[in-house]
KOLDOMAR-300617 format. One line per field, with one value per atom (N, C-alpha, C, O): residue number from 1; residue in three letters; atom name; x, z, y. Coordinates in nm, 3 decimals, m for minus. Each point is the difference from the previous one (the first is absolute). Example, Ala and Ser with C-alpha at 12.3 -4.5 7.8 and 13.67 -1.06 7.14 Angstrom:
<rs>
zami = [1:1:1:1:2:2:2:2]
gulum = [Ala:Ala:Ala:Ala:Ser:Ser:Ser:Ser]
tormi = [N:CA:C:O:N:CA:C:O]
c1 = [1.319:m0.089:0.090:0.104:m0.139:0.082:m0.077:0.051]
c3 = [0.780:0.000:0.000:0.066:m0.138:0.006:0.073:0.017]
c2 = [m0.569:0.119:0.120:m0.002:0.107:0.119:0.109:0.111]
</rs>
This chain:
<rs>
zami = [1:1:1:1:2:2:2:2:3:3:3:3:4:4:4:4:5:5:5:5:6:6:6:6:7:7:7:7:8:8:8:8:9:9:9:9:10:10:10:10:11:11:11:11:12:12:12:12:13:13:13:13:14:14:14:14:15:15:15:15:16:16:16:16:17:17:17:17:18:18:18:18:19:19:19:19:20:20:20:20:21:21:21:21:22:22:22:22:23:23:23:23:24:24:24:24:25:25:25:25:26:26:26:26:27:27:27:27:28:28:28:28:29:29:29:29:30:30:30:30:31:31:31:31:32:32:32:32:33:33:33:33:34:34:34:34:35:35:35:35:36:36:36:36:37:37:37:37:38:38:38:38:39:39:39:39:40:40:40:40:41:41:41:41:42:42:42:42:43:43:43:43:44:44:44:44:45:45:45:45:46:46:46:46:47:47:47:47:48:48:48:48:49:49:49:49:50:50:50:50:51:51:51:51:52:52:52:52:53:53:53:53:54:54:54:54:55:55:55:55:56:56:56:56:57:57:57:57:58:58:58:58:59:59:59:59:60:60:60:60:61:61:61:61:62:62:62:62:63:63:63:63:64:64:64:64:65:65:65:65:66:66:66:66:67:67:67:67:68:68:68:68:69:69:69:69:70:70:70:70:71:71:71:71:72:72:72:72:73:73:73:73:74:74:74:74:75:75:75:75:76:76:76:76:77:77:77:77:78:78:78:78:79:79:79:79:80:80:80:80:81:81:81:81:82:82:82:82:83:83:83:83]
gulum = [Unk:Unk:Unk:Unk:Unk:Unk:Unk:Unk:Unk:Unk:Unk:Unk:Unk:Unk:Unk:Unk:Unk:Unk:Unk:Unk:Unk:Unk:Unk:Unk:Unk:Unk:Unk:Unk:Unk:Unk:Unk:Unk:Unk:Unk:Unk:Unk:Unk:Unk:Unk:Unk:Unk:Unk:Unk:Unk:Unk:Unk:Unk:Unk:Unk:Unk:Unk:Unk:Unk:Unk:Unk:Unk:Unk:Unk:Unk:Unk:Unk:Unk:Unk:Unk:Unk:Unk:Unk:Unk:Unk:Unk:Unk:Unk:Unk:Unk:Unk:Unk:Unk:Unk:Unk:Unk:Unk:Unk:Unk:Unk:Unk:Unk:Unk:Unk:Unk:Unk:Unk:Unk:Unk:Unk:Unk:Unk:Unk:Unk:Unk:Unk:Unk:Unk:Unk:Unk:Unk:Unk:Unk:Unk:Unk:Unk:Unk:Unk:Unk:Unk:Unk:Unk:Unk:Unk:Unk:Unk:Unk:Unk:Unk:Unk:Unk:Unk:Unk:Unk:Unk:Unk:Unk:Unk:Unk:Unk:Unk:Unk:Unk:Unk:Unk:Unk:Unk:Unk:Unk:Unk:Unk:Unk:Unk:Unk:Unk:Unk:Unk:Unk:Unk:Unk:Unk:Unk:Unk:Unk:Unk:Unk:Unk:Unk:Unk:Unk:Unk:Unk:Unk:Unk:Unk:Unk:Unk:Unk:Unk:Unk:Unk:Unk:Unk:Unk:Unk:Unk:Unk:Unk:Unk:Unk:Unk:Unk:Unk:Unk:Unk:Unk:Unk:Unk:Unk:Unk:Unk:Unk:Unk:Unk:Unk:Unk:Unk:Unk:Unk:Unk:Unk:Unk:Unk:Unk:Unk:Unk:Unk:Unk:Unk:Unk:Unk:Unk:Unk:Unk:Unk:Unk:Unk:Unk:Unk:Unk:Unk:Unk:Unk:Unk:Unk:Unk:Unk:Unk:Unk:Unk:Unk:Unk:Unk:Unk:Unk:Unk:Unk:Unk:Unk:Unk:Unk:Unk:Unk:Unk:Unk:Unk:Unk:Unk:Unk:Unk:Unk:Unk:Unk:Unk:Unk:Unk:Unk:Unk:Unk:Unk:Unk:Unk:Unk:Unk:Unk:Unk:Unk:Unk:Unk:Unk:Unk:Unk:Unk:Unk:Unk:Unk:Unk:Unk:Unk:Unk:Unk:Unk:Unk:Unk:Unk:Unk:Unk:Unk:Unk:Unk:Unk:Unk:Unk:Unk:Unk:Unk:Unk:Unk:Unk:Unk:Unk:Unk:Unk:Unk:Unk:Unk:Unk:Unk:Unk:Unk:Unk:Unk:Unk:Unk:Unk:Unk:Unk:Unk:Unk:Unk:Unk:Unk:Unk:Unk:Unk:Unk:Unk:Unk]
tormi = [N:CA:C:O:N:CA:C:O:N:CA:C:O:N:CA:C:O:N:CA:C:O:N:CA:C:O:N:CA:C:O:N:CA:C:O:N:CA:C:O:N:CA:C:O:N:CA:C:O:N:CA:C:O:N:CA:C:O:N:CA:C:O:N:CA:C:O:N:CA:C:O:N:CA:C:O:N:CA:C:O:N:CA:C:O:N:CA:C:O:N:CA:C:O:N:CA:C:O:N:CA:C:O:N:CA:C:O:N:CA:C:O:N:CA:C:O:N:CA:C:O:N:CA:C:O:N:CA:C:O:N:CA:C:O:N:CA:C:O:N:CA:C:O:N:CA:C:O:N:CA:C:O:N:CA:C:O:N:CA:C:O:N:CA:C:O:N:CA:C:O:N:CA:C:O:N:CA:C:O:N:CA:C:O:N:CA:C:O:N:CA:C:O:N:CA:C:O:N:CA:C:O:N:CA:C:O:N:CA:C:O:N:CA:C:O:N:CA:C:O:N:CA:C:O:N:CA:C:O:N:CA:C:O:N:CA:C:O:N:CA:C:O:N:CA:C:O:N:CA:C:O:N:CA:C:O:N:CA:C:O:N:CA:C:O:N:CA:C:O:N:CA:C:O:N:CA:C:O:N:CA:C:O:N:CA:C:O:N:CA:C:O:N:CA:C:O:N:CA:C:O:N:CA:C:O:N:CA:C:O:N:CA:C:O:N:CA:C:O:N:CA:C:O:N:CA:C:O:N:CA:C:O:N:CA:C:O:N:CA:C:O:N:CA:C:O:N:CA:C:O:N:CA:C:O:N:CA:C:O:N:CA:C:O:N:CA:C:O:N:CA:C:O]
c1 = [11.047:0.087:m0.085:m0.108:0.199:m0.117:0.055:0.110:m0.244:0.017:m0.062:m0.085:0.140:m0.031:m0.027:0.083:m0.187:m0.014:m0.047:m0.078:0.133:m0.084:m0.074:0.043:m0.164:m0.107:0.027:0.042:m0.080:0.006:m0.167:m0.070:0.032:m0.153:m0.087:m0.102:0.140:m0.162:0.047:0.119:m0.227:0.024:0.050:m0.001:0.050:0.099:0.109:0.048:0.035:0.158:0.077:0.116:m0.219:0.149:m0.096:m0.109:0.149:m0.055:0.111:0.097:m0.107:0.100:m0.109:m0.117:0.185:m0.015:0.075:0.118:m0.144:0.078:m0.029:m0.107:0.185:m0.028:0.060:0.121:m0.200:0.089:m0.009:m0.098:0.144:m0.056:m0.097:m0.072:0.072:m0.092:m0.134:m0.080:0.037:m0.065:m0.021:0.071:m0.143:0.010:m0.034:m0.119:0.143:0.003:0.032:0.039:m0.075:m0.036:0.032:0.079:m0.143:m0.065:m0.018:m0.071:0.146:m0.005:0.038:0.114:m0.295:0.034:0.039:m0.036:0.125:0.018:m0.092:0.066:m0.216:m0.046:m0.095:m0.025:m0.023:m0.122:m0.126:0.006:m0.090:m0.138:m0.042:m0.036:0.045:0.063:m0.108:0.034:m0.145:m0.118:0.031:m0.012:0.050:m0.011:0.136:m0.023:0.174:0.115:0.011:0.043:m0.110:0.009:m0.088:0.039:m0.161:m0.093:0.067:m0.025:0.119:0.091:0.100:0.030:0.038:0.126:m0.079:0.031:m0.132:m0.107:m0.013:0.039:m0.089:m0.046:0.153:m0.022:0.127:0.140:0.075:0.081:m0.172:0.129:m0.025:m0.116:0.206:0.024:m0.045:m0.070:0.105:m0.009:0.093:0.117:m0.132:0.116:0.034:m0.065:0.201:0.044:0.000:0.046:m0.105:m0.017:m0.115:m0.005:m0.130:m0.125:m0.018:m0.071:0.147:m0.013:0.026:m0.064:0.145:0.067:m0.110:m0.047:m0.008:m0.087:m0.082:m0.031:m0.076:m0.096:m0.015:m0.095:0.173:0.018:0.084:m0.067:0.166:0.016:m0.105:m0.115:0.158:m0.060:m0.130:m0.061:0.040:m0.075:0.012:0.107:m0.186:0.005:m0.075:m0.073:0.097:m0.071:m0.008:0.084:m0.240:m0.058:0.052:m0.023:0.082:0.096:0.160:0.084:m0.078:0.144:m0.003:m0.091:0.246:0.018:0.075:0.055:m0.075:0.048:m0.103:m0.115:0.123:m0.084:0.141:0.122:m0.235:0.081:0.048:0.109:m0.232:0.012:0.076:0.102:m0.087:0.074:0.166:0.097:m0.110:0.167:0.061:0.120:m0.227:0.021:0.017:0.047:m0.079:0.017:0.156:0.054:m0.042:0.184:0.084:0.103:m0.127:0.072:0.029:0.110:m0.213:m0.004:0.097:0.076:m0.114:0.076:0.131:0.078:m0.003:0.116:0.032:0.054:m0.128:0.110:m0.038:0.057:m0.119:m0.006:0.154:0.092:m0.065:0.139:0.071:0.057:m0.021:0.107:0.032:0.122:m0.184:0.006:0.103:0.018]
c3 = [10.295:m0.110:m0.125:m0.015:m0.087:m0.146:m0.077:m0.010:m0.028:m0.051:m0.157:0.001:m0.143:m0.104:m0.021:0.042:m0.099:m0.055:m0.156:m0.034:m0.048:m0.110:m0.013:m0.033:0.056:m0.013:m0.099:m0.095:0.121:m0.139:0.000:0.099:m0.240:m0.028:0.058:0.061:m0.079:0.006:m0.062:m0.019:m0.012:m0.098:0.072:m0.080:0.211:0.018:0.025:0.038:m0.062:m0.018:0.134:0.037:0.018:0.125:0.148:0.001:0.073:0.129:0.074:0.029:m0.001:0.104:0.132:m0.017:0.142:0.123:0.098:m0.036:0.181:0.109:0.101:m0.001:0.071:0.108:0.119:0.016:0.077:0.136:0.118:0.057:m0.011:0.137:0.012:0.099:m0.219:m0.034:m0.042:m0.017:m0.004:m0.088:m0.118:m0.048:m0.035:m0.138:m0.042:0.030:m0.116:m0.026:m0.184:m0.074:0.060:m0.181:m0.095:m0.092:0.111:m0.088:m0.124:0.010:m0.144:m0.124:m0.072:0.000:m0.134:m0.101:m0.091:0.011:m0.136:m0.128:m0.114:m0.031:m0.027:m0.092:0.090:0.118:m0.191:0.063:0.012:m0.006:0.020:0.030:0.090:0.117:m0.187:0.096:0.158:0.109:m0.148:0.092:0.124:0.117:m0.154:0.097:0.011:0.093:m0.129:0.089:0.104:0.114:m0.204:0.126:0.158:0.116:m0.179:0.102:0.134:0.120:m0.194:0.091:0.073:0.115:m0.190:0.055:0.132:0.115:m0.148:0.129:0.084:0.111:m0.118:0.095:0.098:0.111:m0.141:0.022:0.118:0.091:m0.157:0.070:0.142:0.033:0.056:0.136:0.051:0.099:m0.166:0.047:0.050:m0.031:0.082:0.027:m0.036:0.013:m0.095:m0.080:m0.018:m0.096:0.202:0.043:m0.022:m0.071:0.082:m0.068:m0.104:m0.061:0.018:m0.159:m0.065:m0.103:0.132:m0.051:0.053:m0.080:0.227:m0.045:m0.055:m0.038:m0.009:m0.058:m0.117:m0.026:m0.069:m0.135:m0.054:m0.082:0.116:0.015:m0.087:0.042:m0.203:m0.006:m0.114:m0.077:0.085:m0.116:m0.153:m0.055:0.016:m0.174:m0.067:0.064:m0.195:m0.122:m0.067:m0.041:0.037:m0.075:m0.045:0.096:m0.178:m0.042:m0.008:m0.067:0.160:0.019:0.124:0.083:m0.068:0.115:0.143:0.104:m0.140:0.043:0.036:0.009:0.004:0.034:0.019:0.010:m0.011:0.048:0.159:0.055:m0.017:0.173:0.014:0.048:m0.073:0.004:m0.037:0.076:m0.178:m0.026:0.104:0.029:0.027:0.134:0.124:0.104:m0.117:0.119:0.017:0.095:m0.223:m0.061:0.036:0.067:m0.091:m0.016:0.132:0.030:0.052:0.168:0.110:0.093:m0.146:0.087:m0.073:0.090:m0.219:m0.072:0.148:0.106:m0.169:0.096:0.176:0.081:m0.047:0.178:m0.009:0.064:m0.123:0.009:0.012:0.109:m0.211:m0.010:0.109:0.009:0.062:0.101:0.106:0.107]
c2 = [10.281:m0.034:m0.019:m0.058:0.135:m0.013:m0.177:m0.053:0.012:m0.147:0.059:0.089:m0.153:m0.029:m0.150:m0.081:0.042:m0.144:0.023:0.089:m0.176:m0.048:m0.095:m0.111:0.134:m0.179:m0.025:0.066:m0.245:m0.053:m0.052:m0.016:m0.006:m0.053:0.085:m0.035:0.144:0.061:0.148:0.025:0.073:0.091:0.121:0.094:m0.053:0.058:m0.016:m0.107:0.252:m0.080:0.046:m0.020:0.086:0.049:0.019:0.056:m0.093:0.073:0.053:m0.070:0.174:0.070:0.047:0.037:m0.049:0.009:0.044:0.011:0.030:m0.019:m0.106:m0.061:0.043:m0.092:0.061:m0.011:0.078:0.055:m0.047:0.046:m0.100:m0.063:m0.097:m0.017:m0.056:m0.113:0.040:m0.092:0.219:0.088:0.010:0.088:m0.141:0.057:0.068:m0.002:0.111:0.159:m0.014:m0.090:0.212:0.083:m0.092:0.023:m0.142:m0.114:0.098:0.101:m0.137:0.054:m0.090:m0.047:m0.017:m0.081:0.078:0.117:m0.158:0.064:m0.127:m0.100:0.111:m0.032:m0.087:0.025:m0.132:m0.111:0.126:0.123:m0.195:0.028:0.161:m0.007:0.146:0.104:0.029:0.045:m0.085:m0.017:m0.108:0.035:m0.158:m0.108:0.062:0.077:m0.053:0.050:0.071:m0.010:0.115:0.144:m0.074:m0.007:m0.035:m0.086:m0.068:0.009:m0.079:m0.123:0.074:m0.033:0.157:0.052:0.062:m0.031:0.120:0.056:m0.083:0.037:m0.163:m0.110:m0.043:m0.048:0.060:m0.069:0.105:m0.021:0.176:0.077:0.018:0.022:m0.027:m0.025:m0.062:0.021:m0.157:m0.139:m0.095:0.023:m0.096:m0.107:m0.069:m0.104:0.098:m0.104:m0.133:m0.064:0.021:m0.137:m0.001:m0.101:0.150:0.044:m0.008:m0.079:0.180:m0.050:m0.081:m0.021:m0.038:m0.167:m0.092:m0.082:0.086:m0.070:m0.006:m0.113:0.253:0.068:m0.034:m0.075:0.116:m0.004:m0.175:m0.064:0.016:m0.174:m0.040:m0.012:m0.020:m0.135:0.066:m0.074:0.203:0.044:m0.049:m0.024:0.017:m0.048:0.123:0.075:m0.063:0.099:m0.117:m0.080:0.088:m0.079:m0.109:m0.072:0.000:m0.119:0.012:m0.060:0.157:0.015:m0.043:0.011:m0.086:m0.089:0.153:m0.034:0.170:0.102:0.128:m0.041:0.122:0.114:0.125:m0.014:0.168:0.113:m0.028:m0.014:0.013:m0.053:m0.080:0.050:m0.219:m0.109:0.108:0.013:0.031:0.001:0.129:0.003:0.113:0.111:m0.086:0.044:m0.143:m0.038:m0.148:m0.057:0.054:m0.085:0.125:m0.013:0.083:0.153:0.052:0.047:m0.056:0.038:m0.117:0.028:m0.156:m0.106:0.020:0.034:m0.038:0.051:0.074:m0.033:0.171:0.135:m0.032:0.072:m0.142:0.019:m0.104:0.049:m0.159:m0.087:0.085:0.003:0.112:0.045:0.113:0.018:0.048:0.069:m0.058:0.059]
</rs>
């Protein structure tokens, strides 16, 4: 199933994904940092959603109380609920 999120506090605005079978799949940021995104979406794909939530959980950017990671992984526990 395809998931859209908009993070908030950090400099991208969208991540779109799948989630199949508790899988996470074609991890795609729109903006933020294009090096460390693509980086993270690579690291994520065909992973376990429950993995990644715990993985990424709790990241900060620098004096932000948030991260890309921290908010991929709001985005992942979001869409595994809704399944």
């Amino acid at each position: 199933m395809k998931f859209d999120y908009r993070p908030s506090g950090v400099c991208s605005r969208n991540i779109s994904f799948d989630v199949e079978d508790g899988i996470v799949k074609n991890v795609i940021f729109t903006g933020g940092c294009a090096g460390n995104t693509q980086g993270l979406a690579k690291m994520c794909e065909g992973r376990n959603a429950e993995d990644v939530i715990s993985l990424l959980s709790g990241i900060k950017c620098g004096f932000k109380s948030t991260s890309c990671p921290d908010q991929l992984a709001m985005a992942v526990k979001k869409a595994i609920s809704q399944e």
